[in-house]
C-alpha positions in Angstrom: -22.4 48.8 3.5 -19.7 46.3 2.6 -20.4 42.8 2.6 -18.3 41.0 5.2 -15.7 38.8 3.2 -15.5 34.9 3.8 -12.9 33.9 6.6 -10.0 32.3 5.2 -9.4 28.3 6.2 -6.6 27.8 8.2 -5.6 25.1 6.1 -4.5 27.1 3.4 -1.5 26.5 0.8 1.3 28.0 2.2 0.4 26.4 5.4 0.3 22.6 4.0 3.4 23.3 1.5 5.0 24.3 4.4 4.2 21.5 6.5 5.8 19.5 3.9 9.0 21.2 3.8 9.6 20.2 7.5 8.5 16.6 6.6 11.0 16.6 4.1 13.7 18.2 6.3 13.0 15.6 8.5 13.6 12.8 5.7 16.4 14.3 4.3 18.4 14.4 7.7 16.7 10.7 8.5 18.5 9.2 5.8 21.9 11.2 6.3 22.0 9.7 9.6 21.5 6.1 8.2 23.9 6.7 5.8 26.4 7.6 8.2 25.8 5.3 10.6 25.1 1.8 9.1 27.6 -0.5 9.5 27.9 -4.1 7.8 24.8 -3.7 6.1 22.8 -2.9 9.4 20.5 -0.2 10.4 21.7 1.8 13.5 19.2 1.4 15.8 17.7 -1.2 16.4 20.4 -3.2 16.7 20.7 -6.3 14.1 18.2 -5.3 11.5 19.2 -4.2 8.1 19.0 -1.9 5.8 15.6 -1.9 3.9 14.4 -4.2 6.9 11.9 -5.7 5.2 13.5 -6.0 2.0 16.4 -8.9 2.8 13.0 -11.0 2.8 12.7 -10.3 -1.0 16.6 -10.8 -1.6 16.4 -14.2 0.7 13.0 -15.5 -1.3 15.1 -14.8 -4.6 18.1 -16.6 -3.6 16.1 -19.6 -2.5 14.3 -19.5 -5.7 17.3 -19.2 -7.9 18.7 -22.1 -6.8 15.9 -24.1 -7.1 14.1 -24.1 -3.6 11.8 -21.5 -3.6 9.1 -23.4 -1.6 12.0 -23.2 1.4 10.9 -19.7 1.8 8.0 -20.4 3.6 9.8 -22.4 6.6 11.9 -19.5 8.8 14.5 -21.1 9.3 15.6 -21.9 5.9 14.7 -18.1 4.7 16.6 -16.9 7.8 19.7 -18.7 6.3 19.2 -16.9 3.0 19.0 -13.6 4.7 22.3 -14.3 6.0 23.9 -14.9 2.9 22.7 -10.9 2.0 23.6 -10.0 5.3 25.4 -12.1 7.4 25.4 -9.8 10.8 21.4 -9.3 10.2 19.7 -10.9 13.6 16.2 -9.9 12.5 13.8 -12.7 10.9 11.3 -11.2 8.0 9.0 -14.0 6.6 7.6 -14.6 3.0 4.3 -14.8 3.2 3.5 -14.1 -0.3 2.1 -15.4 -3.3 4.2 -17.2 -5.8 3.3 -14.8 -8.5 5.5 -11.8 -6.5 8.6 -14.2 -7.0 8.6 -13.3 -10.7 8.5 -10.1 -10.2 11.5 -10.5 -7.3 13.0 -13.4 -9.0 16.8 -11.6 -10.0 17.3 -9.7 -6.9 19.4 -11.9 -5.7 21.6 -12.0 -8.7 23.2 -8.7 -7.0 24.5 -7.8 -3.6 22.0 -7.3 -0.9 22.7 -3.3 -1.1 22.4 -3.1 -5.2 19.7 -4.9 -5.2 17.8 -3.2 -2.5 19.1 -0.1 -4.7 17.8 -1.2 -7.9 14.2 -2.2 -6.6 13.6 1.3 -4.8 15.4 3.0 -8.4 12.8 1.7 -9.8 9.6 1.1 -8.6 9.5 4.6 -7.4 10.0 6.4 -10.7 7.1 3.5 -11.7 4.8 5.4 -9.1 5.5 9.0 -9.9 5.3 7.9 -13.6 1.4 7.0 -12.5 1.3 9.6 -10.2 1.7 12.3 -13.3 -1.8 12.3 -13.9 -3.4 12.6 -10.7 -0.9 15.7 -9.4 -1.7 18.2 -13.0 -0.2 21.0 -10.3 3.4 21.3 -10.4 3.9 23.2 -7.6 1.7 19.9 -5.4 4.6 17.3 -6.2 6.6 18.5 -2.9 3.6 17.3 -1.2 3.9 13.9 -2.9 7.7 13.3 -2.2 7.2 14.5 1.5 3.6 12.4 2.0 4.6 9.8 5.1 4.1 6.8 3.1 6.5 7.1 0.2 9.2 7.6 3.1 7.9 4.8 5.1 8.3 2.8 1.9 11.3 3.4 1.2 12.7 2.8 4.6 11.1 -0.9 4.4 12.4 -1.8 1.1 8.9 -2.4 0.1 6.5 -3.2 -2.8 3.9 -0.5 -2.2 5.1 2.0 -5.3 5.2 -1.4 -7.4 1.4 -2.3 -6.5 0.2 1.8 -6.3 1.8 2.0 -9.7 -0.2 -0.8 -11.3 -3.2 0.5 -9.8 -2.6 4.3 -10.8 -1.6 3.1 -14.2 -4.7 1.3 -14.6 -7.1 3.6 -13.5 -5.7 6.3 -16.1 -5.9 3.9 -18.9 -9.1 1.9 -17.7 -11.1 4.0 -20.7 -8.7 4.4 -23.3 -6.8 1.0 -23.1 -9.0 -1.1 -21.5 -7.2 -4.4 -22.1 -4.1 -2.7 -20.8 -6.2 -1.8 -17.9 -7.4 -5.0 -17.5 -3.6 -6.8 -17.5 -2.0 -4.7 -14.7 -4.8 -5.1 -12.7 -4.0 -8.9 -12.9 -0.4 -8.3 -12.2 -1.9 -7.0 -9.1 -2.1 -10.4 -8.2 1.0 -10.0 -6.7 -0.6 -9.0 -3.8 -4.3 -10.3 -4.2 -5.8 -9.0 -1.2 -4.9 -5.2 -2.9 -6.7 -6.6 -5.7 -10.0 -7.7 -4.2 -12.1 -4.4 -5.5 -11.2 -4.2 -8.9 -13.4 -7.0 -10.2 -16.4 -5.3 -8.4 -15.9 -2.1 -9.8 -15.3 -3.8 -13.6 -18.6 -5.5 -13.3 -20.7 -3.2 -11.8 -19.4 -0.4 -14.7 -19.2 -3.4 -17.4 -15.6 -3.2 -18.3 -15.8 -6.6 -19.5 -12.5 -6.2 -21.9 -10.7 -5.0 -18.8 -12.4 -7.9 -16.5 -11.6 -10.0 -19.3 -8.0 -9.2 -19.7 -7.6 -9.4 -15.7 -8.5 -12.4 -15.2 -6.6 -14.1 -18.0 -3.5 -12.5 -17.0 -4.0 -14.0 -13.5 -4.5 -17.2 -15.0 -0.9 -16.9 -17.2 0.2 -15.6 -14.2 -0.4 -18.5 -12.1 0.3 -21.2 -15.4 4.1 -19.3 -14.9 4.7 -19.6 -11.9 3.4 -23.2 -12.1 6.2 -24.2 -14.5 9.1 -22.5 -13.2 8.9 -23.3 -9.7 6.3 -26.8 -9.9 3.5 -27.2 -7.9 5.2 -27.7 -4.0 5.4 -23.7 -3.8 2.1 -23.3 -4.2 1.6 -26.0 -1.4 4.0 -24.4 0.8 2.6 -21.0 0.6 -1.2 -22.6 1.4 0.4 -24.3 4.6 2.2 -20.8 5.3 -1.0 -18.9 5.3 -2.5 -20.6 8.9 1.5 -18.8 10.2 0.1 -15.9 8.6 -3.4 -15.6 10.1 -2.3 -16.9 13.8 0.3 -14.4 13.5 -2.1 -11.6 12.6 -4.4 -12.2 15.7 -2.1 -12.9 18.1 0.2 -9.7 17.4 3.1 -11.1 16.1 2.4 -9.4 13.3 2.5 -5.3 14.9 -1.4 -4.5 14.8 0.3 -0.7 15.7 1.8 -0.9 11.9 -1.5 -1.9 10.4 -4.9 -0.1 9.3 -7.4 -2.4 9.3 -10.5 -2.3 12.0 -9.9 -6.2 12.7 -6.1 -5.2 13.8 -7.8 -1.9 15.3 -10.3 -4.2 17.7 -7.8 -6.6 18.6 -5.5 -3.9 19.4 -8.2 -2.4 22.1 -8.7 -6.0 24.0 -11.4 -7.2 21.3 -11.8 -11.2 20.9 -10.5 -12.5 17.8 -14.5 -13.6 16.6 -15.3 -10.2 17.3 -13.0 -8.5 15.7 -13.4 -10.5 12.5 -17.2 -9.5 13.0 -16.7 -6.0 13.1 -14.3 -6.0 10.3 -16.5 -8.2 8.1 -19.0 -5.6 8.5 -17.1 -2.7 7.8 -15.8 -4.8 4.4 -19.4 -5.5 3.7 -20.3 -1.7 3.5 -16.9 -1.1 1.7 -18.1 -3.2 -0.9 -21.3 -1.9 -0.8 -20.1 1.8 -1.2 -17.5 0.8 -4.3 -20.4 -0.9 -6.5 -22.5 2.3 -5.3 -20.0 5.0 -7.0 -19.0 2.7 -10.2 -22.9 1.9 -11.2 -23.2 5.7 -10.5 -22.4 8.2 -13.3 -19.8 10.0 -11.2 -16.3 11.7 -12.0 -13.9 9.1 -12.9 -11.6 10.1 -10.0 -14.5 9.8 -7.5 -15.1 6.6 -8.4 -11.2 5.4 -8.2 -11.1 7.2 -5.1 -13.5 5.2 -3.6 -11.8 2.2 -5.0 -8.8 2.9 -3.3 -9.4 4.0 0.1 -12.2 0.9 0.1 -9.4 -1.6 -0.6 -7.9 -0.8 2.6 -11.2 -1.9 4.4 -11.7 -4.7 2.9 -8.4 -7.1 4.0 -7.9 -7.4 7.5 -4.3 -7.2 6.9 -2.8 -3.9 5.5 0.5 -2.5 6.6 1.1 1.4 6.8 3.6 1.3 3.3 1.1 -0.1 1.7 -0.6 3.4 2.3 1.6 4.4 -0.8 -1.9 3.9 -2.6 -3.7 6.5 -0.9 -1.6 9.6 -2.7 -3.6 9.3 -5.5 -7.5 9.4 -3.9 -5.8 12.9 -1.9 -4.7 13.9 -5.0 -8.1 13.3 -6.8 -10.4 14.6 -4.2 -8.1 18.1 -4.3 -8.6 18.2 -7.8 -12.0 17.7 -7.8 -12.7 20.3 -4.5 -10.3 23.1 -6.2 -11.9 22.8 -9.5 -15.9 22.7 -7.7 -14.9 24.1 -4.7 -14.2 22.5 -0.7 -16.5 21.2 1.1 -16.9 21.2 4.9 -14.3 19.1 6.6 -12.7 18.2 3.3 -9.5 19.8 4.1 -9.1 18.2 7.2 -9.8 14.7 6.2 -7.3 15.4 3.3 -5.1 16.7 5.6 -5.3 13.8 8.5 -5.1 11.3 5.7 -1.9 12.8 4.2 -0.5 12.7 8.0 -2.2 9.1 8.9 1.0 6.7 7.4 2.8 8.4 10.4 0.0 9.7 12.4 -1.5 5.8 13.0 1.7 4.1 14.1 2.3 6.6 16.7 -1.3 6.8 18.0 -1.4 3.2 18.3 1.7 2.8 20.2 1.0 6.2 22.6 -2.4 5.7 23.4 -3.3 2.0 22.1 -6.6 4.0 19.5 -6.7 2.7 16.3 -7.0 5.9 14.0 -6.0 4.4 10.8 -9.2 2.5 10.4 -11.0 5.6 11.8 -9.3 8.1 9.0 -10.0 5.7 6.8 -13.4 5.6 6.9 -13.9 8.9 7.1 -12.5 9.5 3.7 -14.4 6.9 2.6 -17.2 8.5 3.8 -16.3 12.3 2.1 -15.8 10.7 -1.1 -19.2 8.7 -1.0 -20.7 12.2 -0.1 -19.0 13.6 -3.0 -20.6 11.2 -5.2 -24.2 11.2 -3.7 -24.3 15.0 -4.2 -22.3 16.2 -7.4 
């Protein structure tokens, strides 16, 4: 009597390449209509924001820096006036809310039109992240489903800096054991964006990379001694007085809580008091930790351990925007590795699968239905990858 064969998953390969060629369809015809449409350096709909949206607050920081004000990008009004030089018929206001240390690495934008320079940044910060990416994606045929995941697109469409930081963090993962001072530098030029950054020094010292810790923390330190003599010490001030506009914004809602993926943006989003919602958050951070010094004192596959890494980071800051989801192509494409060279496990597929969608799957929850998946999704891969680690 014949043994009865295994049922096939439904999420098989020609299924999810599939999927991705309708994503990319969908991208492809997306950007031929802004093409097309844009007029005066504006997006078509909505009406008065640019191209790149959130970019024009990069080009405005840049001009105000170049000519000698850079702390004036932390008051609105005087960074609105900068993103009218770049685009004069732009109605929309974008705040700088970042850390000095981004303006060297946004510094000459300005020194082109708004367009170019938008241009140049994307040119090259996205080769930067498929340059990393090369290690984690050792299938050829899997790159369509890293051009057509939801976040590079999402990126893109923002003009923002999430291939720049997901390269850095790629890059140093892949040379954490053969370059560790290497390693250890780009992590501190992930000081860029700290709150990205917050993870890194747990996992060095709990695996005793101190070359890389090392080498991290002096590079923040020249980081910081840079930016301290080119632009003196009022931007620093600035950018502490900025950071109470920041937070108010983030619990109140100016800042979209439906664009986000954090579980304190998630509980305010469901009617949740602000004390609350810092609680619950706290918590969920507290475990995050917890689980990321777990898998790097644990003699586990280096890509299990990085995966944990990064889909902690994004429960660890209460404020995390969907491009910054850039980062999370690399834990998919390290878990898949790992499952098709040991074999899936149950429900592996479909947390892959849900993650790969959640850039674009989040937003639109949110806004339909008012659920905060993003946070959900997230810790449910958190949760696979700590399994995978537990249990070889």
């Amino acid at each position: 009597m014949r043994a009865p064969t295994a049922r096939a998953h439904w999420l098989n390969a020609d299924r999810t390449f599939g999927y991705a060629k309708v994503f990319m369809a969908w991208y492809i015809l997306v950007f031929i209509g802004i093409v097309v449409l844009s007029k005066n350096g504006l997006m078509p709909k909505p009406e008065g924001m640019p191209v790149g949206t959130d970019f024009i607050a990069f080009w405005g920081a840049s001009y105000l820096a170049l000519h000698g004000h850079a702390a004036d990008a932390y008051e609105l009004a005087n960074l609105f006036a900068a993103q009218q030089v770049a685009v004069p018929a732009s109605t929309a206001v974008y705040a700088w809310s970042y850390p000095p240390t981004f303006y060297l690495a946004v510094l000459p934008l300005a020194l082109m039109p708004y367009l170019t320079a938008y241009g140049v940044f994307m040119a090259t910060t996205f080769p930067a992240f498929l340059a990393a990416m090369r290690r984690a994606v050792p299938y050829p045929r899997a790159w369509l489903l890293v051009f057509a995941f939801p976040a590079v697109a999402i990126n893109l469409g923002h003009g923002q800096n999430g291939f720049l930081t997901a390269a850095l963090a790629g890059f140093a993962m892949a040379l954490l054991d053969r370059r560790p001072v290497v390693a250890g530098v780009l992590i501190g030029l992930l000081s860029i964006k700290p709150h990205l950054a917050v993870l890194f020094p747990v996992a060095l010292l709990v695996s005793r990379r101190w070359a890389a810790f090392a080498a991290a923390a002096g590079t923040v330190a020249g980081f910081l001694a840079i930016c301290l003599g080119v632009f003196g010490p009022g931007v620093f001030e600035a950018f502490m007085r900025s950071a109470g506009f920041t937070q108010a914004a983030l619990e109140s809602g100016v800042l979209p809580w439906t664009k986000m993926t954090t579980f304190f943006a998630g509980m305010r989003m469901i009617g949740t008091p602000i004390a609350a919602a810092y609680a619950v958050h706290i918590a969920v951070a507290i475990l995050a930790i917890a689980a990321t010094a777990y898998a790097w004192a644990k003699d586990a596959p280096e890509r299990l351990r990085a995966s944990m890494l990064f889909v902690a980071t994004f429960l660890i800051s209460p404020y995390a925007y969907w491009y910054d989801l850039v980062w999370l192509a690399f834990p998919i494409a390290w878990m898949a590795s790992e499952a098709l060279q040991t074999g899936w496990r149950r429900g592996e597929r479909e947390i892959l699968f849900v993650a790969w969608l959640m850039p674009l799957l989040s937003p639109l929850t949110a806004m339909a239905l008012g659920v905060p998946v993003g946070a959900i999704v997230l810790l449910c891969f958190a949760g696979v990858v700590l399994q995978r680690i537990r249990q070889p």
